[in-house]
KEKE-3310 file (N, C-alpha, C; in steps of 0.2 Angstrom, whole numbers, plus 5000, padded with zeros to 4 digits):
npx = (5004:5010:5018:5009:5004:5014:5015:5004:5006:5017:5011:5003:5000:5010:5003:4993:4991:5003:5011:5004:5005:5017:5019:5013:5018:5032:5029:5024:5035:5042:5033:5035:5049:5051:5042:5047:5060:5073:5067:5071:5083:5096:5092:5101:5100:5104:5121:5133:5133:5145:5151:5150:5158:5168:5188:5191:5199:5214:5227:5242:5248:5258:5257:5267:5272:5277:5288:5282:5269:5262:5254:5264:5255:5260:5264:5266:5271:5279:5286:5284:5280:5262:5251:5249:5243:5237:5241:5231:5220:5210:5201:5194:5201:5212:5209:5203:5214:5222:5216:5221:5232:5234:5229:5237:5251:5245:5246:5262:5267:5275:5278:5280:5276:5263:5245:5230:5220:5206:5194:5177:5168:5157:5157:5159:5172:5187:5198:5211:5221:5231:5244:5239:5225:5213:5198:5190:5175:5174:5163:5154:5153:5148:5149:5157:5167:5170:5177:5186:5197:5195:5202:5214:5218:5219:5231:5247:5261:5271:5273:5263)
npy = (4994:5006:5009:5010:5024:5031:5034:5040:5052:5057:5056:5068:5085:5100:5114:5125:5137:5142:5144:5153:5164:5164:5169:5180:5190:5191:5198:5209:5215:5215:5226:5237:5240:5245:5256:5266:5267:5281:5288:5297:5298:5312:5324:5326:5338:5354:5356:5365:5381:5389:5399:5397:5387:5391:5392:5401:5401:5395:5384:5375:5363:5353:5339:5338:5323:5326:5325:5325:5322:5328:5338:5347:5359:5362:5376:5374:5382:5390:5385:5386:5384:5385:5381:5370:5354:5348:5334:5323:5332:5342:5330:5327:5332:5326:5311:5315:5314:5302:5295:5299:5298:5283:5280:5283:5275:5263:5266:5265:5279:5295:5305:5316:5326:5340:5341:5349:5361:5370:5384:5386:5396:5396:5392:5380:5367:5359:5346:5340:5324:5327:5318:5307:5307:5308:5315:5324:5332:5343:5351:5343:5336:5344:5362:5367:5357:5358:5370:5368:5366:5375:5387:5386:5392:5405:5418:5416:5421:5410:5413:5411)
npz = (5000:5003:4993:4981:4988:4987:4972:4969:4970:4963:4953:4954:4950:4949:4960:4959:4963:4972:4960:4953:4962:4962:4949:4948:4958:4952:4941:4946:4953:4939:4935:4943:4944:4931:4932:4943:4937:4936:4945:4960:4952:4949:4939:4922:4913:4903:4894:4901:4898:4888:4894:4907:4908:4908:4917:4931:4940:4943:4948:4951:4960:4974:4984:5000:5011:5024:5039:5053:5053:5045:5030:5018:5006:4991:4980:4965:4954:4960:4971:4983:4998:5004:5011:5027:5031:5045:5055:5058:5054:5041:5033:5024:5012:5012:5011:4997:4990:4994:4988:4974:4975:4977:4963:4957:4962:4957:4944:4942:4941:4949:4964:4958:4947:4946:4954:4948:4951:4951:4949:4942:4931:4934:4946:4952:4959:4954:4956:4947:4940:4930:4925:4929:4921:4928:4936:4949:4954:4968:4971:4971:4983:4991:5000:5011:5010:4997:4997:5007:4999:4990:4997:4994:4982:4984:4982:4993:5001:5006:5019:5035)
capx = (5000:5014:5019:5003:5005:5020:5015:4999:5010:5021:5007:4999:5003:5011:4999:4991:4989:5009:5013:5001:5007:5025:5021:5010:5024:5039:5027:5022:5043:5045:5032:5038:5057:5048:5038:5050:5066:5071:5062:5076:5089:5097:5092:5107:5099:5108:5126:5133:5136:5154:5157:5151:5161:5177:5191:5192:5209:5219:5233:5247:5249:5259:5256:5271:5272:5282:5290:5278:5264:5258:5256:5263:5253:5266:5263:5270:5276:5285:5291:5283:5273:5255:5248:5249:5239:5241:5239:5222:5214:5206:5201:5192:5205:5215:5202:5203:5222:5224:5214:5222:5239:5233:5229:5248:5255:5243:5251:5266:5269:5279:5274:5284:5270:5259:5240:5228:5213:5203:5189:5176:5164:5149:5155:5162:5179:5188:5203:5214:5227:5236:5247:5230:5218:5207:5195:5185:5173:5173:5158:5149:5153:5149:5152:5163:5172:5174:5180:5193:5202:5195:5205:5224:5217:5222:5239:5250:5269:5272:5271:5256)
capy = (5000:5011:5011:5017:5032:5036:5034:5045:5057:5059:5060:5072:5091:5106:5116:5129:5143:5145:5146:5158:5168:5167:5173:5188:5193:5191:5203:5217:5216:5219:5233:5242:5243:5249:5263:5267:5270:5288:5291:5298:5300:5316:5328:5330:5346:5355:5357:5373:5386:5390:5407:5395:5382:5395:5392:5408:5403:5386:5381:5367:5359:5347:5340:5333:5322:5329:5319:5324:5319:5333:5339:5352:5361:5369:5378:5369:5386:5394:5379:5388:5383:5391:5380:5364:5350:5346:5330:5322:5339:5340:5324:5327:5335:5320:5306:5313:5314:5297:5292:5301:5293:5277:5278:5284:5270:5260:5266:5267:5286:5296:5312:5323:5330:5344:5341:5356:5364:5375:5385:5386:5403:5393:5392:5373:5367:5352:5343:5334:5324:5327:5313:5300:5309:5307:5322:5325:5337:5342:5354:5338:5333:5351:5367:5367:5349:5361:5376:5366:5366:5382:5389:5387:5396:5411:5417:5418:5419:5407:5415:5412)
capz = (5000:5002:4985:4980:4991:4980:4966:4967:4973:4958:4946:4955:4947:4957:4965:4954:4967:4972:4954:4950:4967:4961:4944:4952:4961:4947:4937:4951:4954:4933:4933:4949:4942:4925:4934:4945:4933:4934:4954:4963:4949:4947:4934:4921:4909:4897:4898:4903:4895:4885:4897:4914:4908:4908:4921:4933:4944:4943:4952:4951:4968:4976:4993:5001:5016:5032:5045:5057:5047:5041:5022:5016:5001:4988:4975:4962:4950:4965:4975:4991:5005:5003:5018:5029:5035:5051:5060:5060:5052:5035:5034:5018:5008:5012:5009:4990:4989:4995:4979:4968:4975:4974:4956:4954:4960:4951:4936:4942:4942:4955:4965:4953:4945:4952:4954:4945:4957:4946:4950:4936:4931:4937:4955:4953:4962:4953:4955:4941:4938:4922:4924:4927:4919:4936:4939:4953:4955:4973:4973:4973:4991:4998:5001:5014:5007:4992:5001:5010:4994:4987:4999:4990:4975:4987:4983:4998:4999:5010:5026:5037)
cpx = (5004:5018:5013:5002:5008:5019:5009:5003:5016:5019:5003:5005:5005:5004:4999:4993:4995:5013:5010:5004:5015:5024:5019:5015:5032:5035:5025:5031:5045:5041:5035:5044:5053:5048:5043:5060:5064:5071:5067:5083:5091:5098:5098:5104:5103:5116:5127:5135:5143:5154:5155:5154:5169:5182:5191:5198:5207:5223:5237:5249:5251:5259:5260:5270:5276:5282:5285:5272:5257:5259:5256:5260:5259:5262:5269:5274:5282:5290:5289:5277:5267:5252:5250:5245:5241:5239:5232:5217:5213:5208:5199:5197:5211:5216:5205:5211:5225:5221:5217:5230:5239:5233:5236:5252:5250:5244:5256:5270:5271:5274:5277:5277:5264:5248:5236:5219:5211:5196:5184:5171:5155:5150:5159:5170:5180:5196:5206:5220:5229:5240:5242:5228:5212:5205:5190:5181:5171:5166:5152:5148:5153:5152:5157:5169:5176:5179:5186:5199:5202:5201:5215:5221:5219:5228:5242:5258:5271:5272:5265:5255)
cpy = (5006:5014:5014:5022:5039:5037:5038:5053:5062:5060:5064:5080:5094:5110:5124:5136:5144:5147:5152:5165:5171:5172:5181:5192:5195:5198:5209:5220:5220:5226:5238:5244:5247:5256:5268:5272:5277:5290:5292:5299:5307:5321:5330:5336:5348:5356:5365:5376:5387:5394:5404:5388:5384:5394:5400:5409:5395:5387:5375:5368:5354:5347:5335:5332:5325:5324:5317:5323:5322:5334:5344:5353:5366:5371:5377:5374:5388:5391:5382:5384:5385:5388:5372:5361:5348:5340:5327:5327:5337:5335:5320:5328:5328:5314:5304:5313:5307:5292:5291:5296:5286:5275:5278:5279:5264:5258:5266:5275:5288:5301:5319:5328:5331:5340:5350:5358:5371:5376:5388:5395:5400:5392:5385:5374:5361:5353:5338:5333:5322:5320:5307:5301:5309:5316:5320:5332:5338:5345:5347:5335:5340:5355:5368:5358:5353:5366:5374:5364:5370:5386:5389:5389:5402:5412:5420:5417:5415:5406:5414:5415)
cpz = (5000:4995:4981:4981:4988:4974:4963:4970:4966:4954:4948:4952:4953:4955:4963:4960:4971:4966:4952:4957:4965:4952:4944:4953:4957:4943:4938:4949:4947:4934:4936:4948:4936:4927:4938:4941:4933:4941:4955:4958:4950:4939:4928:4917:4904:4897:4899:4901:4892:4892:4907:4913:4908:4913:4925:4940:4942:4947:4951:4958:4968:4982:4995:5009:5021:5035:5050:5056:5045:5035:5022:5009:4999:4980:4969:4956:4955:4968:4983:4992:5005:5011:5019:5034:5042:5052:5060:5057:5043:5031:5027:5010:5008:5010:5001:4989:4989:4989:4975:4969:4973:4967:4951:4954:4957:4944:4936:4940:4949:4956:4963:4953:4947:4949:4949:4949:4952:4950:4944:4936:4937:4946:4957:4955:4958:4954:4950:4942:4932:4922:4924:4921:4923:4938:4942:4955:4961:4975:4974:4980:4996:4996:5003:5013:5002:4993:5003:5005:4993:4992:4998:4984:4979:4987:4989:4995:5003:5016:5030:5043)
residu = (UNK:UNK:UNK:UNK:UNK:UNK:UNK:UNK:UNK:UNK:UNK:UNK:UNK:UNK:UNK:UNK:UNK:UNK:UNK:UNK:UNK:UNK:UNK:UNK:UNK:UNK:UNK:UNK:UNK:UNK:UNK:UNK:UNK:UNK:UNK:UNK:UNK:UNK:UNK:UNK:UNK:UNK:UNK:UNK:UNK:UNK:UNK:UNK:UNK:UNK:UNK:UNK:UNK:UNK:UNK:UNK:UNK:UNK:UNK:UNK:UNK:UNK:UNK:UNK:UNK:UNK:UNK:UNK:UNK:UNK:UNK:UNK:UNK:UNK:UNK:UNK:UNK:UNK:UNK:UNK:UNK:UNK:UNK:UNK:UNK:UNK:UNK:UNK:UNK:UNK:UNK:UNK:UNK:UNK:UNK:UNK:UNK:UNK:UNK:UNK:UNK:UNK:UNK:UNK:UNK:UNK:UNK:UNK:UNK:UNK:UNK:UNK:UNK:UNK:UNK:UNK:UNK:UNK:UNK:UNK:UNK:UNK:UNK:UNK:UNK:UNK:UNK:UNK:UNK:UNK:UNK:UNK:UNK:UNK:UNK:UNK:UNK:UNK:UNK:UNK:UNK:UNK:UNK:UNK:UNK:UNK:UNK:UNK:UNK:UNK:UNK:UNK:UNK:UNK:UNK:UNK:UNK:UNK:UNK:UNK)
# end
């Protein structure tokens, strides 16, 4: 009799009413990505302008480590000193630094060659490295994230 059991068991069909429940559900999941493409994206629009696509200062920068493990910022035409990180402080400006180096020695390039900090007419900050070709726009992480770079677009003579 046990053979019987199994045997009406094996020609009996699956079971109409979780198949219909899984295709329900596969077919909500396709609509909802359909409908959804787009929700929360960011806008890109036109691009910008020639005269807010125009550079309105630049700089070459190089940032060398110090013993005590601070960076100094040099300006890379003059050979001076414009400013230094201290210890533990801007943590952001560091962050991206440590990017860009990594990609340096990923392609094996030295730290010869200065970085380029441009500020744009439209109010944008970006950073590039000429020797990568890696640009970041910093305006994208903030104001004050930007700022904290903006801030060696000011020419100083090395004195602080």
């Amino acid at each position: 009799m046990g053979d019987v059991a199994n045997g009406d068991q094996a020609r009996r069909p699956f079971p109409l009413g979780p198949l219909l429940g899984a295709a329900a559900l596969l077919a909500f999941v396709l609509i909802a990505v359909g409908v959804s493409r787009g929700v929360g994206t960011v806008p890109i629009g036109a691009p910008p302008a020639p005269e807010a696509a125009a550079a309105v200062a630049a700089r070459d920068l190089k940032f060398v480590d110090r013993p005590d493990g601070g960076v100094a910022v040099v300006d890379a035409a003059s050979g001076r000193d414009i400013d230094t990180l201290a210890t533990g402080q801007d943590n952001f400006i560091r962050g991206t630094l440590r990017g860009f180096a990594r990609e340096r020695r990923r392609q094996d390039i030295g730290v010869e060659l200065p970085f380029r900090l441009t500020r744009w007419a439209d109010g944008r900050l970006s950073l590039d490295d000429p020797a990568t070709g890696r640009h970041v726009e910093l305006s994208a992480f903030g104001v004050t994230n930007a700022e904290a770079f903006g801030r060696f677009l000011e020419r100083r003579d090395g004195t602080r």
